[in-house]
N, C-alpha and C positions, 0 to 999 in steps of 0.2 A: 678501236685498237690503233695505238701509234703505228707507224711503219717503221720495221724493222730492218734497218742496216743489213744489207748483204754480209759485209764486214771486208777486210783489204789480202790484199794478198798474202799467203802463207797464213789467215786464218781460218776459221772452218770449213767457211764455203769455198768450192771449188773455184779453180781459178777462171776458168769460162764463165761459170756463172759470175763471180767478182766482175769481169770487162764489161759482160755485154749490158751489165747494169750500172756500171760507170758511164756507159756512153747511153742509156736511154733518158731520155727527158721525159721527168714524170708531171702526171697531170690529175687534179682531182676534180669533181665533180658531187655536190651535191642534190642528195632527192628526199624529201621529206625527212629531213635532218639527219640523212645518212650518205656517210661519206664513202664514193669510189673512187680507187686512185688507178690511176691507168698511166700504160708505159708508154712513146711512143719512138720510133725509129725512121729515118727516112725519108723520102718526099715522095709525091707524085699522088697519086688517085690511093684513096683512104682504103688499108683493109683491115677489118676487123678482127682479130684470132681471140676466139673464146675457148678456154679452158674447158677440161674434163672436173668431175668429181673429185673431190679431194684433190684439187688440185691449185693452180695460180698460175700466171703467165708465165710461169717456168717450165709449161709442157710443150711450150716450143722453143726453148733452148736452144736446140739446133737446126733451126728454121729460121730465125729472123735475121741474122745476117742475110743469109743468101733474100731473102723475102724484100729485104727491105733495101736492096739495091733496084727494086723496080718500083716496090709503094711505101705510101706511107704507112708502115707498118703500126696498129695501135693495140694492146695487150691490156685488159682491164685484169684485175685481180676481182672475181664477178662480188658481187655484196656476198657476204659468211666466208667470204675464202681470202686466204692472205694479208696484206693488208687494207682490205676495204672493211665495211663497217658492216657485224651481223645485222641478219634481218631475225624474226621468230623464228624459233624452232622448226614449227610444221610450217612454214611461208609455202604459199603455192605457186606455178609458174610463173603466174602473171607476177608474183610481188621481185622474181627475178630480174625479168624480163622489163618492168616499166622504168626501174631507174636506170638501168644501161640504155633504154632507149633514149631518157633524157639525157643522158654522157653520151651518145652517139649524135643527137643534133648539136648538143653544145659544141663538141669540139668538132665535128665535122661543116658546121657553119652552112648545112642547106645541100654539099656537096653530094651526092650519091656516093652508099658504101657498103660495098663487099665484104659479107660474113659469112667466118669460117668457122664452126663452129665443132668443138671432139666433145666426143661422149654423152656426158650431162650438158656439156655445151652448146652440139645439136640441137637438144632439145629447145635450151634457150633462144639459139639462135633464130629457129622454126617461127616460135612467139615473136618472137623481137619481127620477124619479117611479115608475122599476119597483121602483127599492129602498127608497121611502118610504110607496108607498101611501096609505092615509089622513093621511098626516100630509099631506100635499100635495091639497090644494082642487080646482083645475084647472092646466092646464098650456096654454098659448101658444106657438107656433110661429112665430118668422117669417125669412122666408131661409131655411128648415132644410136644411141637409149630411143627411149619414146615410142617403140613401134609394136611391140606387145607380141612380137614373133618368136617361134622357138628358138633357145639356149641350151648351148648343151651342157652336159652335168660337168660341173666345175668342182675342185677337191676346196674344204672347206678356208678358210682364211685366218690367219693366224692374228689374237688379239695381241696387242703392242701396248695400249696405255700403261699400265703398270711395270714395260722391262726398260733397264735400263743399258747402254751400249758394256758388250760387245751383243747382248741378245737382242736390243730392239733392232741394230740394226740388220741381224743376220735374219727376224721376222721379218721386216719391209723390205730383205732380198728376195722371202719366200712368195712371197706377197705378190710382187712384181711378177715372179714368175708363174704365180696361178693366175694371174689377171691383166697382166699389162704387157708384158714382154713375150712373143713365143721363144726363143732361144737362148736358156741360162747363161751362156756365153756373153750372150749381148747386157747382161744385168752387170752394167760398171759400177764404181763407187760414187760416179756422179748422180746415176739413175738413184743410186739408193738415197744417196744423202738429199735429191728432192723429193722422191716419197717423204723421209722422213720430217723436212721440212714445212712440204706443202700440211698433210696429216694432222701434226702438230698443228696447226693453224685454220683447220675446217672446224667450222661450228655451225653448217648445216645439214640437213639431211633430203640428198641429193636423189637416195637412191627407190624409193616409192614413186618423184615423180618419174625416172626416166626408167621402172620397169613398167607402167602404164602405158595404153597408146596415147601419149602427149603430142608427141610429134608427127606420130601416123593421123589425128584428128585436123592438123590444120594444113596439114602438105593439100588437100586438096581447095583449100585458100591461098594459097600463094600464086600468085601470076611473076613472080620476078625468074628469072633463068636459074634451076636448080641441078647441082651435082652431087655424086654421093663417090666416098672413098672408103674402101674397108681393106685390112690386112684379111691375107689370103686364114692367115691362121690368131686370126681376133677371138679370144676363151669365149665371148660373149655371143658367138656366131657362126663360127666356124662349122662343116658340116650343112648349114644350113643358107649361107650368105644365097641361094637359089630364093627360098622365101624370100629377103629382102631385092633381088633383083625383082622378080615377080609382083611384090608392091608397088614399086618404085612403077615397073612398066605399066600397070595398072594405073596409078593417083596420079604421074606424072609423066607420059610418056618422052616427052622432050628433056627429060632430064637425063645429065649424064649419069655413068657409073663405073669405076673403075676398080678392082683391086691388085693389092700390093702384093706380088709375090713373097711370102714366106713369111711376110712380119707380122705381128701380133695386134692386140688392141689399140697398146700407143705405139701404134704407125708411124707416128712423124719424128718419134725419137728413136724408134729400132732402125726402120731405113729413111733417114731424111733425104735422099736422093730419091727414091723410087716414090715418098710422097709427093717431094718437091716437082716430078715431072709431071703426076699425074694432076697434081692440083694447075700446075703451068697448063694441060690441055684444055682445064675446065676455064678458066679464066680467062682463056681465048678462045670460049668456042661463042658464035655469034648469039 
């Protein structure tokens, strides 16, 4: 899949989105003839932010400024999402997980790197750190799929491929709201226009592996420094985020844990301050 032009100001995409991708330096990396393109921002000690499902480096939109006045900020669009290159249909973790590892030595050059991984991204990120080992600093959680714990009953999700705007977009506002955002108020026209964007440009299927324990199976392989982040009111958890502490203290007890008061699934886009501090304690804790 070529990559696709943001496009300039005053055209579709928002104007936030427009800047902060004029100013990232993109980077590609191939793996078995498949190409990842990744974003990067920043200087200083490498950190990696892996996307959720159905998603692209655009689910931290409002994180990488502030993020990348301390690292070098680097944002893959993961393989089947956005503009990186599908993998198969059914690909399973590892086929995620091995060519981002190969774009994390390439561009990181040997450096130790901190991954941050939401959602399906967790999950990835999990793998990426059982088969990288020291090469990978600490690892960050937040949202994480993978762990096979109770969910609580979610109302059903409304199908889009077939509408066209003003209906698709008012479904990928409903959307949001059953799954990604707790408080309708916070579902702007940005939120929606990157649902609809990212969406549009998923061609894999994210969500078999990370309602399996994927990532509950290799947390007790990891030796690198582990933290978890969840919204107090995450659709996927909520209710239950006790089970996930409880794991966590369990597989990993040095691991931290925090959550975000009141925000939902995507945390880091409903309050990016209340992520952005929690992630700052995990980051610096020894």
């Amino acid at each position: 899949m070529p990559i696709m032009p943001i496009g300039e100001p005053g055209d579709d995409a928002p104007a936030q989105v427009w800047a902060l991708d004029a100013r990232a330096r993109l980077l590609t990396t191939v793996c078995d003839d498949r190409r990842i393109v990744w974003r990067e921002w920043g200087d200083g000690a490498p950190l990696v932010l892996l996307h959720g499902g159905h998603g692209s480096w655009l689910h931290w939109l409002r994180n990488i400024d502030t993020l990348s006045q301390r690292f070098r900020v680097i944002a893959p669009d993961m393989p089947s999402y956005g503009d990186s290159d599908a993998l198969p249909r059914q690909a399973g973790l590892a086929d995620y997980a091995r060519p981002l590892l190969a774009g994390i030595r390439e561009i990181a050059g040997g450096v130790p790197v901190t991954l941050c991984g939401f959602s399906f991204g967790a999950v990835v990120a999990g793998e990426i750190a059982r088969l990288a080992g020291d090469e990978i600093a600490r690892v960050v959680f937040a949202g994480a799929g993978g762990l096979a714990l109770t969910r609580p009953p979610m109302a059903e999700m409304l199908r889009w491929r077939d509408l066209a705007p003003p209906a698709l977009f008012e479904a990928h506002r409903r959307n949001l709201e059953i799954l990604m955002i707790a408080d309708p108020e916070n579902v702007d026209d940005t939120a929606i226009w990157i649902q609809a964007h990212n969406a549009a440009r998923t061609r894999g299927l994210s969500r078999p592996i990370s309602l399996g324990p994927t990532l509950a199976r290799n947390l007790p392989q990891l030796n690198q420094p582990l933290a978890f982040i969840w919204g107090e009111k995450d659709a996927t958890a909520k209710g239950y985020l006790h089970e996930r502490r409880d794991l966590v203290k369990n597989v990993a007890p040095d691991a931290g844990f925090s959550i975000v008061a009141g925000a939902g699934h995507w945390l880091q886009y409903e309050d990016p301050a209340g992520f952005e501090a929690a992630l700052s304690v995990h980051l610096s804790a020894p």
